[in-house]
LOLUM-872414 format. One record per residue: x, y, z of N, C-alpha, C in turn. Coordinates in steps of 0.05 Angstrom, whole numbers, plus 32768, in hexadecimal, padded with zeros to 4 digits. Example, Ala and Ser with C-alpha at 12.3 -4.5 7.8 and 13.67 -1.06 7.14 Angstrom:
2
+------+------+------+------+------+------+------+------+------+
:  n.u :  n.v :  n.w : ca.u : ca.v : ca.w :  c.u :  c.v :  c.w :
+------+------+------+------+------+------+------+------+------+
: 8108 : 7F8E : 809C : 80F6 : 7FA6 : 809C : 8108 : 7FBE : 809C :
: 8101 : 7FD3 : 808E : 8111 : 7FEB : 808F : 8102 : 8001 : 809D :
+------+------+------+------+------+------+------+------+------+
END
This chain:
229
+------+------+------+------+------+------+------+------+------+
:  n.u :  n.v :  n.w : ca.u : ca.v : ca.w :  c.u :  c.v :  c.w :
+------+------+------+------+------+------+------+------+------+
: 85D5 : 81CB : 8AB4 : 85BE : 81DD : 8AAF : 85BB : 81E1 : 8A91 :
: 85A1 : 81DB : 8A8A : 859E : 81DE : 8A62 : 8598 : 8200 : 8A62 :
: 85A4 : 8212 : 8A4C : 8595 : 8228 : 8A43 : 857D : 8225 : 8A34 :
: 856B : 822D : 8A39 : 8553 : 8222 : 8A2C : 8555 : 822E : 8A12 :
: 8560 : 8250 : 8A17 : 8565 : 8253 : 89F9 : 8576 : 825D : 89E8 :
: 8587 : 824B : 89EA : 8597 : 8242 : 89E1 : 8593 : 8226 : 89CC :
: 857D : 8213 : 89DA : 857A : 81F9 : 89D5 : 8563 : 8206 : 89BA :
: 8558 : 8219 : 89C4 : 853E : 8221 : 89AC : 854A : 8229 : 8998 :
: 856A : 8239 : 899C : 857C : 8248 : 8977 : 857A : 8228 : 8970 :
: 858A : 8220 : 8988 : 8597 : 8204 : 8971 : 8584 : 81F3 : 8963 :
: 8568 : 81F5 : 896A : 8556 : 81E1 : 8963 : 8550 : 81F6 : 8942 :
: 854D : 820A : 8948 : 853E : 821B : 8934 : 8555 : 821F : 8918 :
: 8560 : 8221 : 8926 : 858C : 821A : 890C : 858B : 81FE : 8906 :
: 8580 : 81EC : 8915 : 857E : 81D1 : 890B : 856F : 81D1 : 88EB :
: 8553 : 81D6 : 88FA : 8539 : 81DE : 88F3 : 853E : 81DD : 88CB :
: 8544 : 81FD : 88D3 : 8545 : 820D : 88B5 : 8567 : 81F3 : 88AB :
: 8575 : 81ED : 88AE : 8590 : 81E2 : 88A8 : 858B : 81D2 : 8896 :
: 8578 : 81BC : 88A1 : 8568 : 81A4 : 8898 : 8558 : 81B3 : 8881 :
: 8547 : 81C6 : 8886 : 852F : 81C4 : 886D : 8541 : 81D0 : 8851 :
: 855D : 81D8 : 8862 : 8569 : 81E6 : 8845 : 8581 : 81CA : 883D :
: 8586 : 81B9 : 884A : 8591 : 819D : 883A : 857E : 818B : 882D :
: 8567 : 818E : 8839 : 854F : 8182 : 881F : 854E : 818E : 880D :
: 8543 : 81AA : 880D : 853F : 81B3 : 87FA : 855B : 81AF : 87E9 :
: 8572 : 81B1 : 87EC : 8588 : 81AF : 87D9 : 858E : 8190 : 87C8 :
: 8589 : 8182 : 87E5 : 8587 : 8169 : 87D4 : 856A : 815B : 87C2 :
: 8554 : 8165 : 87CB : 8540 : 816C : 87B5 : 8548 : 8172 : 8790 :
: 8554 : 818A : 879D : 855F : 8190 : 877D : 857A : 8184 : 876B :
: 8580 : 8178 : 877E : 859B : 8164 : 8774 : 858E : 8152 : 8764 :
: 856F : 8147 : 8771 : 856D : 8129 : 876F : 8553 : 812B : 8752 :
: 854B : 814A : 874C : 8535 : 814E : 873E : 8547 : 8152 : 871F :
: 852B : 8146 : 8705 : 8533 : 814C : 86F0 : 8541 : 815F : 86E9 :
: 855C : 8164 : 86D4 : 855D : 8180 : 86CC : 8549 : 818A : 86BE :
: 853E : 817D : 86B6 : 8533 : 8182 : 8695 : 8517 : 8192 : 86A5 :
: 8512 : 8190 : 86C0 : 84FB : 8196 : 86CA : 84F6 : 81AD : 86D6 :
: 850C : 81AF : 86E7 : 8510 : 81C1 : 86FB : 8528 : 81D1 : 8701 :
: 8531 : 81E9 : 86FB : 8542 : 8202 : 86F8 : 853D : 8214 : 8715 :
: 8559 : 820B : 871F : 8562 : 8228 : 8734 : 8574 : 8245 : 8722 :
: 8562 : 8255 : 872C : 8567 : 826A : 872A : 8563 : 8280 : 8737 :
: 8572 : 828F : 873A : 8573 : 82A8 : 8758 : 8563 : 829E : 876B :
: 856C : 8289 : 8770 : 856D : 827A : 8787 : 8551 : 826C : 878F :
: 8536 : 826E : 8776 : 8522 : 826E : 8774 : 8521 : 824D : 8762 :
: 850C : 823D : 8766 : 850D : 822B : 8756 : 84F3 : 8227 : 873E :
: 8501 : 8224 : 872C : 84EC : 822D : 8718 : 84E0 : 8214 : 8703 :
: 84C8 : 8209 : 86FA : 84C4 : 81F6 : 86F2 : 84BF : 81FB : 86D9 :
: 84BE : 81DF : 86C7 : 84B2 : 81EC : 86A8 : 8490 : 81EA : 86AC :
: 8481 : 8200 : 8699 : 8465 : 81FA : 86A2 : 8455 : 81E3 : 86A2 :
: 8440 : 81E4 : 86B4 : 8436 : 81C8 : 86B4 : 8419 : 81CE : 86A5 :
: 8419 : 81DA : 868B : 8405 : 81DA : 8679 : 83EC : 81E8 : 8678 :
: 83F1 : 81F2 : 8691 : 83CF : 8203 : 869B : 83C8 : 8207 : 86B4 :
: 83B5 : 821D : 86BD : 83A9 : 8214 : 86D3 : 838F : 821B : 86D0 :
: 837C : 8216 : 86E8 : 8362 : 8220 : 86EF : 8364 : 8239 : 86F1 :
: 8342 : 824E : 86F4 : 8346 : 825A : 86EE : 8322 : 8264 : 86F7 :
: 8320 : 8277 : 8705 : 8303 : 8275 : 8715 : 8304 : 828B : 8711 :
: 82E1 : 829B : 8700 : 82D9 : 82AC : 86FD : 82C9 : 82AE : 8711 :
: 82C1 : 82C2 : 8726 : 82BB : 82C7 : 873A : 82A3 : 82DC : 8741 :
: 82A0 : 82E3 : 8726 : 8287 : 82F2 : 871F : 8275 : 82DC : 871F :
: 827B : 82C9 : 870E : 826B : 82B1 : 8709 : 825E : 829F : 8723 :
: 8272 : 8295 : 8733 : 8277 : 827F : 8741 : 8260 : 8291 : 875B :
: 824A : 8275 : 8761 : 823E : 8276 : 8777 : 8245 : 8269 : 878D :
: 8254 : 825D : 8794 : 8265 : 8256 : 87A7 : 8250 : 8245 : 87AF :
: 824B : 8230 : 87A1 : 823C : 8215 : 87A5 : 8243 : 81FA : 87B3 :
: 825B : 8205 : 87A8 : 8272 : 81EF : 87B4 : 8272 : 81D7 : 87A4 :
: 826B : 81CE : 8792 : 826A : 81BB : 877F : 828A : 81AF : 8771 :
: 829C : 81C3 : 876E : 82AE : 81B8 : 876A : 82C5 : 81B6 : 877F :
: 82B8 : 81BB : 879D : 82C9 : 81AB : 87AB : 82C1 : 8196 : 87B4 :
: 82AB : 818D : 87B5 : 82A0 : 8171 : 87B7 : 82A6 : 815E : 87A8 :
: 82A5 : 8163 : 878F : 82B0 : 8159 : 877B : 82CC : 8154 : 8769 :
: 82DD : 8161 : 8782 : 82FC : 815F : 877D : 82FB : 8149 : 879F :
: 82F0 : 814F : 87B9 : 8301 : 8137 : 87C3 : 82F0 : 811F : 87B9 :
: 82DA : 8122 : 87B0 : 82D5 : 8106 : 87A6 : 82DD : 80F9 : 8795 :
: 82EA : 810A : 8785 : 8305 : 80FA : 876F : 8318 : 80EE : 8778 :
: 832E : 8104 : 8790 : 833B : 8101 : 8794 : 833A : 80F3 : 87B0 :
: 8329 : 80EA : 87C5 : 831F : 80D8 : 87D5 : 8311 : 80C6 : 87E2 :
: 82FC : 80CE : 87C5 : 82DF : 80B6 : 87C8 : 82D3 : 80BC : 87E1 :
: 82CD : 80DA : 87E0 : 82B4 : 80E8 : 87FF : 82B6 : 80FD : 87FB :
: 8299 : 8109 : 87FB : 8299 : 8126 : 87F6 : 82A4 : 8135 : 881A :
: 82B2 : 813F : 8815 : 82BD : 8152 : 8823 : 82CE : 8166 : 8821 :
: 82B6 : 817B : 882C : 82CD : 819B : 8821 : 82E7 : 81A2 : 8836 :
: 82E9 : 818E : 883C : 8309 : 8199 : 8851 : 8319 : 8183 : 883A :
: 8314 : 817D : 8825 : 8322 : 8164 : 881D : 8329 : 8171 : 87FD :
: 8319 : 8182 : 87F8 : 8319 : 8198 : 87DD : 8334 : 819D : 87DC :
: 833D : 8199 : 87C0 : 8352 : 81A8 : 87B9 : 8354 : 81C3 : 87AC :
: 833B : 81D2 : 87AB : 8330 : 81E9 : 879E : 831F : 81F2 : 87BA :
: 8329 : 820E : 87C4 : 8316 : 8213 : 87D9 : 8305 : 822A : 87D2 :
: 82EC : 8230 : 87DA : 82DD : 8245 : 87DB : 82DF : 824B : 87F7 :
: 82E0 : 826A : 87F7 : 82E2 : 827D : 8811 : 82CC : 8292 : 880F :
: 82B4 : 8293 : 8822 : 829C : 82A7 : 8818 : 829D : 82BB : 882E :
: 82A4 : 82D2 : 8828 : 82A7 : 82E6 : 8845 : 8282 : 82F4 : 8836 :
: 826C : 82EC : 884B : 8251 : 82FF : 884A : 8251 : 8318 : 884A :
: 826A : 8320 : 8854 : 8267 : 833F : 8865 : 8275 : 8354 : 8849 :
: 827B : 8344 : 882E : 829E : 834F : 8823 : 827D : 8352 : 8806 :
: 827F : 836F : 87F5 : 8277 : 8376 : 87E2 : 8281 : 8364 : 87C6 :
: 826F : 8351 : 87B9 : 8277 : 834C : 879C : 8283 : 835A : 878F :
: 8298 : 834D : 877A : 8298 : 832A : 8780 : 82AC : 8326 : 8790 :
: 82B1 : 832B : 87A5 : 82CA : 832E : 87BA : 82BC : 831F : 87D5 :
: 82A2 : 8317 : 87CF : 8295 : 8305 : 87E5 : 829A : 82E8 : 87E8 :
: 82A3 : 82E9 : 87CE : 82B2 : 82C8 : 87C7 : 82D5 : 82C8 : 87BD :
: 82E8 : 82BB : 87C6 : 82F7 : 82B4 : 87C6 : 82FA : 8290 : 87B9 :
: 830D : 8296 : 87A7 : 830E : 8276 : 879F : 8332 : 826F : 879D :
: 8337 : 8254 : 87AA : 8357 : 8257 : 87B0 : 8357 : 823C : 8797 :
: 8367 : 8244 : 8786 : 836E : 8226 : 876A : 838B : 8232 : 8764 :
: 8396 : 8225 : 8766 : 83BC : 821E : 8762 : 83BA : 822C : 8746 :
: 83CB : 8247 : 8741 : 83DB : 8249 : 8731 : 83ED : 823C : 8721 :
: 83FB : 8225 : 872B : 8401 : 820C : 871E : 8423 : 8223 : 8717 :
: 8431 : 8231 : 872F : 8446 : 8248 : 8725 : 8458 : 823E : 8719 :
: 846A : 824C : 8707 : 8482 : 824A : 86F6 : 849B : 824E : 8711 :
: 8498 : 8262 : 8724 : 84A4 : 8260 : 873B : 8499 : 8259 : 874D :
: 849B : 8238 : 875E : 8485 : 8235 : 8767 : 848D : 8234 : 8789 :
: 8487 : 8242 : 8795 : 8496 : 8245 : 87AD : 8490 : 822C : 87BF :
: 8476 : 821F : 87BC : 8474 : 8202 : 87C7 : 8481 : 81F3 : 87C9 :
: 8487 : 81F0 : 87AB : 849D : 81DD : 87A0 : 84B9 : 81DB : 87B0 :
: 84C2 : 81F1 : 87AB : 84DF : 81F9 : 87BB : 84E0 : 81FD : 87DF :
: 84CB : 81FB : 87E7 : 84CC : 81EE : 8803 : 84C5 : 81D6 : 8811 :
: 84C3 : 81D1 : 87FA : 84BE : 81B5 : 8805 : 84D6 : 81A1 : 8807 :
: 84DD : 819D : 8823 : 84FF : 8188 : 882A : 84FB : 816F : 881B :
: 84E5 : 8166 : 8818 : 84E8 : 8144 : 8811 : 84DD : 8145 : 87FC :
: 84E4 : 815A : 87EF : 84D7 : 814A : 87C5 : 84B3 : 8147 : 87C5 :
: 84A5 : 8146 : 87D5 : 8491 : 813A : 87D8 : 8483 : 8156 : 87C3 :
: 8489 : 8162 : 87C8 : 8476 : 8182 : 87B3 : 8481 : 8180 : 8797 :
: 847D : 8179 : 8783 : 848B : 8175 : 8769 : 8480 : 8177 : 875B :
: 848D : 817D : 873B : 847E : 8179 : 8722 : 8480 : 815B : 8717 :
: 846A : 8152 : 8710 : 8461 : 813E : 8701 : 8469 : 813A : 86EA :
: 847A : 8133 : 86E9 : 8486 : 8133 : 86C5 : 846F : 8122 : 86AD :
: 8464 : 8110 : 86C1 : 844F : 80FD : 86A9 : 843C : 8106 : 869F :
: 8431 : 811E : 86B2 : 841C : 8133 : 86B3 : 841C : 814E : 86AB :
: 8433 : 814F : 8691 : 8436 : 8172 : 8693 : 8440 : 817F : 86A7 :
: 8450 : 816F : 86B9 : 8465 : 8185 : 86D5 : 8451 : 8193 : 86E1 :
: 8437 : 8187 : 86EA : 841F : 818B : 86FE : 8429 : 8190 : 870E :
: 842E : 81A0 : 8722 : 8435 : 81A5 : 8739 : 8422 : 8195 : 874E :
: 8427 : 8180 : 8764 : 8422 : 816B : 876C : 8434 : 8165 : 8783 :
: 8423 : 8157 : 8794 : 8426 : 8149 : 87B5 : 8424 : 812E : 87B2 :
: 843F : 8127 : 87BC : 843A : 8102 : 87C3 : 8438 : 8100 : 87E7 :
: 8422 : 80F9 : 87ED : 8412 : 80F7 : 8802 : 841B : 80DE : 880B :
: 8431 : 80CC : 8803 : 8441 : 80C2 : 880F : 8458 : 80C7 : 8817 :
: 8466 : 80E5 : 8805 : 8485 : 80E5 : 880B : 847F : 8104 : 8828 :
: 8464 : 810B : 8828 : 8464 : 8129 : 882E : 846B : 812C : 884D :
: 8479 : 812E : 885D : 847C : 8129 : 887B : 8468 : 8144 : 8892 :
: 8456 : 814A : 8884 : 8445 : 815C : 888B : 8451 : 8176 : 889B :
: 8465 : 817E : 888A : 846F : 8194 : 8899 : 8466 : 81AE : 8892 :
: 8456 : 81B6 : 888A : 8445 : 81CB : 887B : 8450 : 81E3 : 886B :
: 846C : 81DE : 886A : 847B : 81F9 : 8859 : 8472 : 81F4 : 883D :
: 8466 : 81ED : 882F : 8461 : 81F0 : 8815 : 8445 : 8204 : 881F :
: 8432 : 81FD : 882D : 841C : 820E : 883A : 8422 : 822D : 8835 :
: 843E : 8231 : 8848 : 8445 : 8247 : 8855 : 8452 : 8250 : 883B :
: 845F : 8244 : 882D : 846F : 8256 : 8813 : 845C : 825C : 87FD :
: 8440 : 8252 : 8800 : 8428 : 8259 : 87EA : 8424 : 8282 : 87EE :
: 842F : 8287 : 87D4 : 842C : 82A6 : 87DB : 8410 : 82B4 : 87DC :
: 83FE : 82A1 : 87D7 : 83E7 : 82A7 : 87D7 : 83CC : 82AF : 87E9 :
: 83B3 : 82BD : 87EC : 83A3 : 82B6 : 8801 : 8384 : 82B6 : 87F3 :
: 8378 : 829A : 87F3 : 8381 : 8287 : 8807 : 8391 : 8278 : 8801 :
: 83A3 : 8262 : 880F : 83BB : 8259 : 880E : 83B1 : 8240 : 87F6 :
: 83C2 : 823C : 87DD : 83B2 : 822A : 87C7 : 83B5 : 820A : 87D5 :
: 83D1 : 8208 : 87E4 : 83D2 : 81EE : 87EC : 83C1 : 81E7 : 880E :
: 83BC : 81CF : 8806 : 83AC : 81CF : 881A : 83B0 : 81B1 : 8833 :
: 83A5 : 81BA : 884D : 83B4 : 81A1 : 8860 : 839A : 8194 : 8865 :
: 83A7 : 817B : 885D : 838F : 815F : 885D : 8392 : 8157 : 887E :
: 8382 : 815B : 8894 : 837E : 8156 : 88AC : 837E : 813C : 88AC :
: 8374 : 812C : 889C : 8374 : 810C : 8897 : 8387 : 80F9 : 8897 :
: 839E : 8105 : 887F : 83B6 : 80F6 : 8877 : 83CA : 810B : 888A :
: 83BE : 811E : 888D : 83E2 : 8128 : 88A3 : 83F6 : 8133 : 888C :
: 83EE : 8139 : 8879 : 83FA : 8146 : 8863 : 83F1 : 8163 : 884C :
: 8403 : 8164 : 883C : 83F9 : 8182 : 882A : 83EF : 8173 : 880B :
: 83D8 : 8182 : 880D : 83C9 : 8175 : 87ED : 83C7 : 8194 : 87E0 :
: 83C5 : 818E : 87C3 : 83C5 : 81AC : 87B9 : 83B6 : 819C : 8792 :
: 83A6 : 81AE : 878D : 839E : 81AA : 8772 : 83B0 : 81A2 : 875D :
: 83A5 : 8188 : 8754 : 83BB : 8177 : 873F : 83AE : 8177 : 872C :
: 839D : 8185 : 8722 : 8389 : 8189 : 8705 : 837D : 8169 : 86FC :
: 8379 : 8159 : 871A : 836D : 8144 : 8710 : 8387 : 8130 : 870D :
: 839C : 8131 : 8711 : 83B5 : 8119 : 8706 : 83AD : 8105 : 8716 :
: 83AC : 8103 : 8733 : 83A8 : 80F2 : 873E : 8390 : 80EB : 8752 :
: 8375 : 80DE : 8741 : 835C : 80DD : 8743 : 834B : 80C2 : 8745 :
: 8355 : 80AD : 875B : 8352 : 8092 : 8759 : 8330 : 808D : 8755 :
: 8324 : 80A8 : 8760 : 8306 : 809B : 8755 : 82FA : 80AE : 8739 :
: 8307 : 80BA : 8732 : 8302 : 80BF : 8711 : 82FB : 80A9 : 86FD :
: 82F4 : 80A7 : 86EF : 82F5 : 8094 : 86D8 : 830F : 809F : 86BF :
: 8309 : 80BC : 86C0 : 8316 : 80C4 : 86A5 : 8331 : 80CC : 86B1 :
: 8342 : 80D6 : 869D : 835E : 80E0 : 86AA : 8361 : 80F9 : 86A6 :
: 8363 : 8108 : 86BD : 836E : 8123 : 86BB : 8389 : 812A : 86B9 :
: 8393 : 813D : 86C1 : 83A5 : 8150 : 86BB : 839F : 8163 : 86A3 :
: 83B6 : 8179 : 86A1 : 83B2 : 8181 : 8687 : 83B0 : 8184 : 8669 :
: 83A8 : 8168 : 865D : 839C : 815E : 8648 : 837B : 8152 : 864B :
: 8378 : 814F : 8667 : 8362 : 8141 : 866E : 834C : 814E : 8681 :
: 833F : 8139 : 868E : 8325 : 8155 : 86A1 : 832D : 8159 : 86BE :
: 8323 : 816B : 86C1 : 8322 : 817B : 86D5 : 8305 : 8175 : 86E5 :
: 8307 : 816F : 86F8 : 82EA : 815D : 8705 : 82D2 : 8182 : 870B :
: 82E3 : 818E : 8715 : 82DC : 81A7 : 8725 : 82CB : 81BA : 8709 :
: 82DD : 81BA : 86F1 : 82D9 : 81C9 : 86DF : 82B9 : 81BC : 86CF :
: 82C2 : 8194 : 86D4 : 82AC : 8194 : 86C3 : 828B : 8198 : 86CD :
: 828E : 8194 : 86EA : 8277 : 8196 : 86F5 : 8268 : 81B4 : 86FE :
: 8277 : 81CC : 8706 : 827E : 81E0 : 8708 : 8257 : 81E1 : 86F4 :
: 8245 : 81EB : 8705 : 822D : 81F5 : 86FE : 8224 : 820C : 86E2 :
: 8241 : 821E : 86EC : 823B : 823A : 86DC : 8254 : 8240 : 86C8 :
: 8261 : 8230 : 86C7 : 8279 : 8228 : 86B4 : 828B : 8243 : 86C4 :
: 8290 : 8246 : 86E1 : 82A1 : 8258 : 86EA : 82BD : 8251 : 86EA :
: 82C0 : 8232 : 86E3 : 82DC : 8230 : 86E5 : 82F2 : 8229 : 86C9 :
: 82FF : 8228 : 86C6 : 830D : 8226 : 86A8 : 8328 : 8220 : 86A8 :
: 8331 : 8213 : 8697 : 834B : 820B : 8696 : 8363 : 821D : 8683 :
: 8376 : 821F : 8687 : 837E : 823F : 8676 : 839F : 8237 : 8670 :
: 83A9 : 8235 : 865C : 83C4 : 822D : 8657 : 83D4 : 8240 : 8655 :
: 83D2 : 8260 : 8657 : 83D9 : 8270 : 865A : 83D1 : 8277 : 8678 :
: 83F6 : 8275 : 8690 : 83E3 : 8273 : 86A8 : 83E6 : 828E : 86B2 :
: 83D7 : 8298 : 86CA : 83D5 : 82B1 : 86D4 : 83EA : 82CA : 86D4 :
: 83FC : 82BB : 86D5 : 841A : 82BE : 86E4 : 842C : 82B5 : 8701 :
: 843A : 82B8 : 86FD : 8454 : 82A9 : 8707 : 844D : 82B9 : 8728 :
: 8447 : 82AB : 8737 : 8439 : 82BC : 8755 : 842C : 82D4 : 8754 :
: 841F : 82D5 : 8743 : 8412 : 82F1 : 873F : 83F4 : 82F8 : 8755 :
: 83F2 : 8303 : 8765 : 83E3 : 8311 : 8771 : 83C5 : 8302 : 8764 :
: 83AC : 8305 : 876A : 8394 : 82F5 : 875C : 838A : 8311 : 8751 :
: 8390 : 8329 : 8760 : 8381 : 8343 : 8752 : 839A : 8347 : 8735 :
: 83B2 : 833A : 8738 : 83BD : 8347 : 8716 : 83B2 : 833D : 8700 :
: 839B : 832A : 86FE : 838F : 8327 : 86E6 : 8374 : 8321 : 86E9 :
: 836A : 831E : 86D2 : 834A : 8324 : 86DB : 8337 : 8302 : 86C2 :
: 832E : 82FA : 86CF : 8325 : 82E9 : 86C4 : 8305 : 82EF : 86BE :
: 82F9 : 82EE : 86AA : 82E0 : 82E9 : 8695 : 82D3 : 82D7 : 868C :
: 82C4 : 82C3 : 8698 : 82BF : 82AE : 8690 : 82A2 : 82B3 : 867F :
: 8299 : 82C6 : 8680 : 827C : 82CD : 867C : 8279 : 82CB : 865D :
: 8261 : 82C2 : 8655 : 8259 : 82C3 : 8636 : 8237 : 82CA : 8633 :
: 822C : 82C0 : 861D : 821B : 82C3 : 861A : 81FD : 82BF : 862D :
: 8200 : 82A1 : 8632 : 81F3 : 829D : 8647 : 81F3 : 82AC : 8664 :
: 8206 : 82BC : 8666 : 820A : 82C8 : 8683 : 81F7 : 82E4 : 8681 :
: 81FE : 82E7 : 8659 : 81F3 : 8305 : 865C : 81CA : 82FD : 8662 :
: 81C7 : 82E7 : 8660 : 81A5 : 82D9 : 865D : 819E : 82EA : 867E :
: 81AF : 82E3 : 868B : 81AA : 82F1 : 86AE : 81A2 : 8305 : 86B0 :
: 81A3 : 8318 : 869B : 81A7 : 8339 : 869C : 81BF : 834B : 86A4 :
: 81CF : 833B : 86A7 : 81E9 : 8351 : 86A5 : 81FB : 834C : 8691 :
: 820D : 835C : 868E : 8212 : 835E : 866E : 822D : 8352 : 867E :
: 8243 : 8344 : 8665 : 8255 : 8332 : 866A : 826F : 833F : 866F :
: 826D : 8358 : 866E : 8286 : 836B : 867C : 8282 : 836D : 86A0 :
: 826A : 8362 : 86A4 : 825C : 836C : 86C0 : 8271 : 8360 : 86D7 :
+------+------+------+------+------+------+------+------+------+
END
């Protein structure tokens, strides 16, 4: 006679056993020069910047998620966006729009759950925080360790794996080269210049209300509202 649960500890002690011998051997197998454990947290050197969505601005057009999976998969589709817009009708400005773009963290909790290396910094790229959509075994803990809402990494229904904003590094139908010296597909097309690139980043998992982004200038004040608005 099987205990059924009994068979469910052992599966679930399996479970977590495994994701914590990847994760260890992950960090065995990763640069030093890149990546630092500390209080038990894994910490990367920065990867040069991140995005950065003013939300006063942004009409939720959707332009730069069409224009990120068509970089990044040659077809406009917004389940394929690595930058999501979230529009609640019912929620008072500017809190009617939600925009999810990777912090790109110094502690990046993605990173560190992920068993098979597949969540990493890019060393060629400024330590871009980045998915190889070949190593990723679609187990969604980088998803689930995003401290964020909405969640910045995102699950490609397609490939059976986790894709998350690479500032353009890896863009087979781009012409130009991104990452952080280069463009940003989202930023350049971006209608009302709501989005921006910022080398000083938000902070290290910081909440989206602990800082306040301004993208507004002159032209915004042409609208009639003044650029504190």
């Amino acid at each position: 006679m099987t205990n059924k649960g009994s068979n469910t500890e052992m599966d679930s002690g399996r479970r977590h056993f495994l994701t914590a011998l990847g994760s260890a051997g992950m960090l065995i197998g990763l640069s030093g020069s890149a990546y630092v454990l500390r209080d038990d947290k894994i910490y990367i050197k920065s990867a040069g910047g991140a995005l950065v969505v003013d939300l006063k601005k942004c009409m939720g057009c959707g332009s730069c998620m069409t224009t990120c999976s068509l970089t990044h998969h040659g077809k406009a589709s917004m389940s394929l966006a690595r930058i999501q817009i979230q529009q609640d009708s019912f929620a008072p400005f500017p809190g009617d729009i939600q925009m999810a773009t990777c912090h790109q963290c110094e502690d990046a909790p993605c990173v560190g759950a992920c068993p098979v290396n597949a969540n990493k910094a890019n060393e060629d790229y400024g330590f871009v925080r980045d998915i190889d959509p070949e190593r990723c075994i679609g187990c969604m803990q980088c998803i689930e360790a995003c401290p964020y809402t909405p969640k910045r990494v995102q699950w490609n229904a397609e490939t059976r794996s986790a894709q998350k904003c690479d500032l353009c590094v890896n863009t087979p139908f781009m012409e130009e080269e991104g990452g952080p010296e280069g463009v940003r597909a989202c930023q350049r097309v971006c209608p009302v210049a709501a989005i921006d690139f910022v080398t000083e980043l938000p902070g290290a998992n910081a909440p989206d209300d602990r800082y306040v982004v301004n993208l507004r200038n002159e032209s915004w004040a042409l609208t009639g509202k003044t650029i504190e608005d």
